[in-house]
C-alpha positions in Angstrom: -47.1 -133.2 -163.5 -50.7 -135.3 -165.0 -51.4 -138.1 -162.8 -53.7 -140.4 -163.6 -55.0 -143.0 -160.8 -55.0 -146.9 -160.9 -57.5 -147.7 -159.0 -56.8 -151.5 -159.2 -53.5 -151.2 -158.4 -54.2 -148.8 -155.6 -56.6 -151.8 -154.4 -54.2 -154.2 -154.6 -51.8 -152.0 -152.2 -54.3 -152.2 -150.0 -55.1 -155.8 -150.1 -51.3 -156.4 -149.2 -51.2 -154.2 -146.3 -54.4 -156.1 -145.3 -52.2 -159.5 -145.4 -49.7 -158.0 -143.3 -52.0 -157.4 -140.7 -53.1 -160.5 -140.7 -49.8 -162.3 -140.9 -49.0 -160.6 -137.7 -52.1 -161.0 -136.0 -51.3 -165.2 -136.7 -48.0 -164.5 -135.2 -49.5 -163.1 -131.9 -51.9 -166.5 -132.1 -48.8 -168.8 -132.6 -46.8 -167.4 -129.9 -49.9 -167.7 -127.2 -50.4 -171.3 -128.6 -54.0 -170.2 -129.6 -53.7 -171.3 -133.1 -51.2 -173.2 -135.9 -49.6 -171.2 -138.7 -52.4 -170.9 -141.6 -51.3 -171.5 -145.0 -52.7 -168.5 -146.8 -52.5 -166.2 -143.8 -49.1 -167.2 -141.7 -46.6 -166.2 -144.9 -48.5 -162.5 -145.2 -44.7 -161.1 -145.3 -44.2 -161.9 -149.0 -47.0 -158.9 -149.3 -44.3 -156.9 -148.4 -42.2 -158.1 -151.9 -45.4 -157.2 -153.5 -45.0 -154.2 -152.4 -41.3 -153.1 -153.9 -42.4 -154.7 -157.5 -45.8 -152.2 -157.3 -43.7 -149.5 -155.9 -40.7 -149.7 -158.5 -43.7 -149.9 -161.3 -45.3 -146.8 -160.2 -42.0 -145.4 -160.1 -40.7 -145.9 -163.6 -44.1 -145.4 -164.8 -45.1 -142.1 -163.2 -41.4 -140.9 -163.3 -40.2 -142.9 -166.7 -38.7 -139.5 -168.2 -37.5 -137.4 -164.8 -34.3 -135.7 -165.5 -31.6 -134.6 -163.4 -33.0 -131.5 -162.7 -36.0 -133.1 -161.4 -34.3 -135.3 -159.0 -34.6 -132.4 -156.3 -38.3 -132.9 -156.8 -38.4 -136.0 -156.9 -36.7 -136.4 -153.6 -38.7 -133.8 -151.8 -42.0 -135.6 -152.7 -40.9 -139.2 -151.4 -39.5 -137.3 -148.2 -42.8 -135.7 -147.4 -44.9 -139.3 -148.8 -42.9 -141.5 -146.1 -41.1 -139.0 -143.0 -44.0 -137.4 -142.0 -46.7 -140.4 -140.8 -43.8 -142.4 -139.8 -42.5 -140.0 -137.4 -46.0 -139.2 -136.4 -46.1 -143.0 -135.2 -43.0 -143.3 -133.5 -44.0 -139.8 -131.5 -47.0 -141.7 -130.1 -44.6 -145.1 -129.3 -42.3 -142.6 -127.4 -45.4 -140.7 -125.4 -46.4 -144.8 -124.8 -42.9 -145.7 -123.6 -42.5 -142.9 -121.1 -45.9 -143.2 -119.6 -45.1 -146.5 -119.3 -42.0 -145.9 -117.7 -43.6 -143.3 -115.5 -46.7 -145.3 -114.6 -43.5 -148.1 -113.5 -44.4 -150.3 -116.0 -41.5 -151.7 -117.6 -41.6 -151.0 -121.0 -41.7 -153.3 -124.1 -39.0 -155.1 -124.7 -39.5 -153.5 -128.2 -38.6 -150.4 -126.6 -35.0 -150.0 -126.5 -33.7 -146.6 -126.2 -30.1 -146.7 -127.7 -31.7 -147.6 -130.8 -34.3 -144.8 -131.5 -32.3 -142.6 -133.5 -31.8 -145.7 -136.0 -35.6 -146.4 -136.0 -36.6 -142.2 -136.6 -33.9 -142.2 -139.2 -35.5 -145.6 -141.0 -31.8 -147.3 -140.9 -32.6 -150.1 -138.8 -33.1 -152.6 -141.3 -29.6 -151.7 -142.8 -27.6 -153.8 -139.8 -28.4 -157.1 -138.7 -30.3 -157.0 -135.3 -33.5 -157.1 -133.7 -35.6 -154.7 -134.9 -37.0 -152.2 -131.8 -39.8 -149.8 -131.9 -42.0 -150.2 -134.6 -41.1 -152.9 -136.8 -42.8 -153.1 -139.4 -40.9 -149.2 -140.7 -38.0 -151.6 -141.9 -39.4 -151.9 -145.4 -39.8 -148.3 -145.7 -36.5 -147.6 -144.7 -35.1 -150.1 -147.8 -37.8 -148.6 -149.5 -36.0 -145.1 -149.2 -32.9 -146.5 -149.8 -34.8 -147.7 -153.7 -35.8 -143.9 -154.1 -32.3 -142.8 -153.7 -31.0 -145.5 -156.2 -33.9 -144.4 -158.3 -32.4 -142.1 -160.5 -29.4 -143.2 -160.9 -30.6 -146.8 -162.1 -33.6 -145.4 -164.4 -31.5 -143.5 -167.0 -29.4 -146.6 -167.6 -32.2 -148.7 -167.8 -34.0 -146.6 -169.9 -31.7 -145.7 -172.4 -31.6 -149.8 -173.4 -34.0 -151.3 -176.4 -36.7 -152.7 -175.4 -35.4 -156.3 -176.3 -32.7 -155.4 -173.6 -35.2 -154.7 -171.0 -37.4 -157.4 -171.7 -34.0 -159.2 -170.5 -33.8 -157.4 -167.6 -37.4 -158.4 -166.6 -36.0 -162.5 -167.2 -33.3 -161.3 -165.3 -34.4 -159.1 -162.4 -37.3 -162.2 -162.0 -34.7 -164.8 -161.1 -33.0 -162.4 -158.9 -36.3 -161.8 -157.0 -36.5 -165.6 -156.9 -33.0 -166.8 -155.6 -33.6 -164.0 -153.0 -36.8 -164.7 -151.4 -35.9 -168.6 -151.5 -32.6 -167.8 -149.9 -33.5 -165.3 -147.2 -37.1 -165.8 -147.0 -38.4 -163.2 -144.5 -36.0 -161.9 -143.0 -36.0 -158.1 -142.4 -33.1 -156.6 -141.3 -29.0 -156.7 -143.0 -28.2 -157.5 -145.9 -31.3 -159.9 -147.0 -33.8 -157.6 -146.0 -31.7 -155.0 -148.5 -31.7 -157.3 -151.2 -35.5 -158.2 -150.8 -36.2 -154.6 -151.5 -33.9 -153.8 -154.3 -34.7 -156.8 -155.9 -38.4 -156.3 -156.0 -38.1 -152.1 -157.1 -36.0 -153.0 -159.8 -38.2 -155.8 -160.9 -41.2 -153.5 -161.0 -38.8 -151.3 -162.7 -38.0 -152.8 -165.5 -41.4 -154.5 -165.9 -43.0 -151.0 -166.0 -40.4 -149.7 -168.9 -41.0 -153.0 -170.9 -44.6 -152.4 -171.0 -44.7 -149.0 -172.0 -48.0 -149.1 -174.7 -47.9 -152.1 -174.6 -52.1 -153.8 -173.9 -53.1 -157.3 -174.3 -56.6 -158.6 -176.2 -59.4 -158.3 -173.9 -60.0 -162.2 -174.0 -56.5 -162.7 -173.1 -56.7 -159.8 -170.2 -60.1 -161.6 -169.0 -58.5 -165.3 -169.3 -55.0 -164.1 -167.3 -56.1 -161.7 -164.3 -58.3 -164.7 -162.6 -54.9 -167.4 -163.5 -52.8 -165.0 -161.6 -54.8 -164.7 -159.0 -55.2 -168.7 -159.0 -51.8 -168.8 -159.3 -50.7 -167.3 -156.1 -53.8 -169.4 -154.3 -52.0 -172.2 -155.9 -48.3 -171.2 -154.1 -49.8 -170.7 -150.9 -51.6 -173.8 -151.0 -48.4 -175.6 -152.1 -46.2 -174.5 -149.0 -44.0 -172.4 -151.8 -45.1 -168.6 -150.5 -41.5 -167.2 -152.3 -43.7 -167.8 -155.4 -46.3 -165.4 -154.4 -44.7 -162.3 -155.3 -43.3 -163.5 -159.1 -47.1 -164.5 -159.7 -47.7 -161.5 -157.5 -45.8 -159.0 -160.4 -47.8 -161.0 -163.4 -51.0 -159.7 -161.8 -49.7 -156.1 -161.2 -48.8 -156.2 -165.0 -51.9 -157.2 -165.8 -53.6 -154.3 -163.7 -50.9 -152.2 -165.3 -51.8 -152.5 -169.0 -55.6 -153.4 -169.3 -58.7 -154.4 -167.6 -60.5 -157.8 -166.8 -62.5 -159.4 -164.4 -59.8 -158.7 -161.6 -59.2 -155.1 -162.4 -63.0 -154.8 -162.2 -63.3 -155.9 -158.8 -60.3 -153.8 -157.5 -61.9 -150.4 -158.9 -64.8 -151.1 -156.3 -65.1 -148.2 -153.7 -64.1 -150.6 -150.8 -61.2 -151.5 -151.9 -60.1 -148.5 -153.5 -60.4 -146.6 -149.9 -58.2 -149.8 -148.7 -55.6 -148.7 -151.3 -55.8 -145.4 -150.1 -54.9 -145.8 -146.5 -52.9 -148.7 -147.1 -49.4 -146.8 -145.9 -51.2 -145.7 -142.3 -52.8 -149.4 -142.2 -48.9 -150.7 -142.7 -47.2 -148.1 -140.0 -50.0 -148.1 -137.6 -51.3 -151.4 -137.4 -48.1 -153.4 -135.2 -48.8 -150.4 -132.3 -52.6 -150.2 -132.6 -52.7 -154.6 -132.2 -50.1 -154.3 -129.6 -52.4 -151.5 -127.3 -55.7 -153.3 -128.4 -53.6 -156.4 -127.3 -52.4 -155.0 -123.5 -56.1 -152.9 -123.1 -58.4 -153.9 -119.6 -60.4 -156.7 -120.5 -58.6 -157.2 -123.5 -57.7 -160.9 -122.3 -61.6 -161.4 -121.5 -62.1 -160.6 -124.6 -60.1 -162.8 -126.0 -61.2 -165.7 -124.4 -64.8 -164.5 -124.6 -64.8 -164.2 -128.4 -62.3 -166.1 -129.8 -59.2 -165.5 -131.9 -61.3 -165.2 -134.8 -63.6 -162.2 -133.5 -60.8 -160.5 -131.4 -58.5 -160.4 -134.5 -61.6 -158.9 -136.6 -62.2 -156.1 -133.9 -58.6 -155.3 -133.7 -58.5 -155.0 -137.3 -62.1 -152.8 -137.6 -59.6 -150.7 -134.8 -56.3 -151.0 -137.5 -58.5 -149.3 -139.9 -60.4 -146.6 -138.1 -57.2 -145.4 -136.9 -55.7 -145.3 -140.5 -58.1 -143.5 -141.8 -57.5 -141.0 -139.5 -53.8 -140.7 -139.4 -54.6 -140.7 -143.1 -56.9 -137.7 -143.3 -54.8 -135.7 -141.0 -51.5 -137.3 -140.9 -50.6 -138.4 -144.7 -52.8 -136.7 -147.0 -52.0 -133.2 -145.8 -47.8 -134.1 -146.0 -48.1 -135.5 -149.0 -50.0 -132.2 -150.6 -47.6 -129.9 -148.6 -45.0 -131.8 -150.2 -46.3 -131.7 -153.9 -46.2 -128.0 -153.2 -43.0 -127.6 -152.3 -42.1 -130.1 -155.3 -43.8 -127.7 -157.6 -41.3 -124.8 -157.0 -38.4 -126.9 -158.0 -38.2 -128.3 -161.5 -39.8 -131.3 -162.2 -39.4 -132.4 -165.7 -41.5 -135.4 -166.2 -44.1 -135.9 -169.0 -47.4 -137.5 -167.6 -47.2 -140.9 -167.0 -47.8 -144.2 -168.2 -51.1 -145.3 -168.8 -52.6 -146.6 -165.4 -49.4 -146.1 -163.9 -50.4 -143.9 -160.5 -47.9 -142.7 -158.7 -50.8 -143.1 -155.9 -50.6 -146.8 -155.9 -47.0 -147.7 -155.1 -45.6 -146.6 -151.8 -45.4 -149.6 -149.4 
């Protein structure tokens, strides 16, 4: 199978899993009364929606013509893209837990035993309860949930003129809508479901309806920066459930041409954001939380600010990523293409600038 690399929307991946982490380091703030929700930074879970439209996107895009023989495949790649690193993490929150338990610390309350299978399996976010262990996995269990649905939704979408899916899009947008302003963030039962199926089969359908489809240059130059405004504008306004509909006009965008936006994304920095953007999302709740409990780590604190603490804890977020990314991540993910490769795969290459690199969450 051809792949061909977005880097924009790779970047973008990685700028989303960059608002996460700062949406959660806000939390912590809040909840020591160090600091009042921020606008731009406090609603950082709507990255998350972001994340479903990219990843149904590069889905339908990279994947537009897989067949049912492929599905085996297609199954064994996603397994070895999301298992792997995530069980990797929770390994090191067990080791934590029982040291902790040894040492006779009590443990986090995060910690709860009789719920550890759920969290290894990623079905915690399919019941409605506190989410244990590390939280943040709940997206990528709905997210697994979109990759079984995945090829059983694509032929029927697919088969459909493109009038009919340029419906869908209309459709699928308002659905994303009513959801986020009904459930907001919530991420476990059945909102936290419908906030990821919603978003994959938004990107979905977006990514079939665009299929060749590019945009003048003046117009590509003239939208990227208003979508981009546009968002700044939702924030700004209190209405974050917009973010992710303004969030999907960008990714569009990204998808089909090149502007100003697309220009800065492709920049080395941000590309190797994209890149580790998965470890950045898995790791980054654990690595704030021993950062958070480490000697001194109050001194700090107070010595440096909120500001400066939540920027070294973020320059450790990233270190760590990149690791757990060179030796965690990359090496399942290439293990699993091999084993892909021995089944049959029939794809043809994909869309243009639709990676299949750019769109797990």
């Amino acid at each position: 199978m051809m792949k061909q690399e977005n880097l924009p929307l790779t970047s973008l991946r990685g700028v989303a899993a960059l608002w996460v982490v700062a949406h959660h380091l806000v939390l912590r703030f809040v909840d020591l009364g160090l600091s009042t929700p921020d606008r731009f930074l406090f609603p950082g879970g709507v990255a998350v929606d972001i994340f479903f439209i990219l990843s149904g996107l590069v889905m339908a895009a990279t994947y537009r013509d897989l067949t049912p023989s492929g599905v085996p495949a297609f199954m064994i790649r996603r397994i070895f893209r999301i298992y792997p690193l995530h069980l990797f993490v929770m390994t090191g929150l067990i080791c934590l837990a029982i040291l902790l338990t040894l040492a006779g610390h009590p443990g986090p309350p995060g910690y709860d035993w009789s719920r550890l299978p759920g969290a290894l399996l990623l079905l915690q976010p399919f019941r409605d309860q506190p989410l244990t262990w590390n939280v943040a996995s709940w997206s990528v269990g709905v997210e697994m949930a979109c990759y079984l649905a995945f090829p059983l939704f694509l032929p029927l979408v697919r088969a459909l003129p493109r009038v009919a899916i340029a419906l869908l899009v209309v459709a699928f947008g308002v659905i994303e809508f009513l959801v986020l302003s009904r459930v907001g963030a919530v991420v476990a039962g059945g909102g936290a479901v419908a906030r990821g199926f919603a978003g994959f089969a938004f990107g979905m359908v977006i990514a079939l309806s665009l299929r060749g489809a590019r945009l003048p240059q003046w117009a590509q130059n003239l939208l990227e920066p208003a979508a981009v405004l546009a968002i700044v504008a939702a924030l700004a306004g209190g209405r974050p459930e917009l973010t992710p509909m303004f969030g999907a006009v960008l990714i569009a965008l990204l998808f089909t041409g090149r502007g100003p936006v697309a220009a800065v994304f492709e920049k080395a920095p941000l590309h190797w954001l994209g890149k580790v953007s998965y470890s950045v999302y898995l790791v980054h709740l654990p690595v704030i939380g021993v950062f958070a409990t480490a000697p001194k780590s109050a001194w700090l604190l107070g010595a440096v600010g909120p500001v400066i603490w939540s920027v070294l804890a973020t320059a450790l977020v990233l270190a760590v990523s990149h690791v757990c990314w060179l030796l965690i991540e990359e090496p399942a993910r290439r293990y699993g293409a091999r084993l892909a490769r021995g089944q049959r795969l029939t794809v043809k290459a994909p869309a243009p600038r639709g990676p299949e690199t750019a769109g797990v969450a």
